[in-house]
Every structure is written in structure tokens, then in C-alpha cells.
C-alpha positions, 0 to 999 in steps of 0.5 A: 500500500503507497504511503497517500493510501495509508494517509487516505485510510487513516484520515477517513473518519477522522472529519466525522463529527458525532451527531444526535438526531431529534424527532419533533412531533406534535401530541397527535404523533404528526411531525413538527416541520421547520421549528428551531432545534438546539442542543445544550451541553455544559460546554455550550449551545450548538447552532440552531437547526430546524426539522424537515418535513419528517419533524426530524432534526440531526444535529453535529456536536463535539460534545458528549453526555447529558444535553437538554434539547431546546424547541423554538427557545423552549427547554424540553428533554434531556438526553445522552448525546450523541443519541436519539430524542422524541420532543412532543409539542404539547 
């Protein structure tokens, strides 16, 4: 194997950020399109995100553990990012 494959090889996941996926819904099980998503860390905020048309919003962070997910400036839920979290709208 040439040296720029190995230095290929060893740069492949090296850019991946974690990433969490927040699924926005309202009480009805209907998905909550284009509302403002932010998760929290100790460390700080990520940028706003907003769902698409599935109420779905992925979000990359450099951080891990416990993070709060806010909607349209709300707090929410908590979860153990990166992971997964159902937000439902009352």
C-alpha cells in the first residue's frame, strides 16, 4: 500500500463529527416541520437547526453526555448525546 493510501485510510473518519438526531412531533404523533432545534451541553449551545418535513432534526456536536434539547427557545428533554430524542409539542 503507497504511503497517500495509508494517509487516505487513516484520515477517513477522522472529519466525522458525532451527531444526535431529534424527532419533533406534535401530541397527535404528526411531525413538527421547520421549528428551531438546539442542543445544550455544559460546554455550550450548538447552532440552531430546524426539522424537515419528517419533524426530524440531526444535529453535529463535539460534545458528549447529558444535553437538554431546546424547541423554538423552549427547554424540553434531556438526553445522552450523541443519541436519539422524541420532543412532543404539547
Amino acid at each position: 500500500m503507497s504511503r497517500d493510501a495509508v494517509d487516505d485510510f487513516l484520515k477517513e473518519g477522522e472529519d466525522k463529527v458525532p451527531a444526535s438526531t431529534i424527532i419533533v412531533q406534535h401530541k397527535d404523533g404528526s411531525p413538527a416541520r421547520g421549528v428551531r432545534v438546539v442542543v445544550g451541553f455544559i460546554a455550550g449551545m450548538t447552532p440552531p437547526v430546524y426539522t424537515n418535513d419528517n419533524g426530524v432534526a440531526v444535529i453535529e456536536h463535539h460534545s458528549t453526555g447529558t444535553a437538554r434539547v431546546y424547541v423554538d427557545h423552549s427547554q424540553k428533554e434531556a438526553f445522552k448525546a450523541p443519541g436519539k430524542c422524541v420532543v412532543t409539542l404539547s
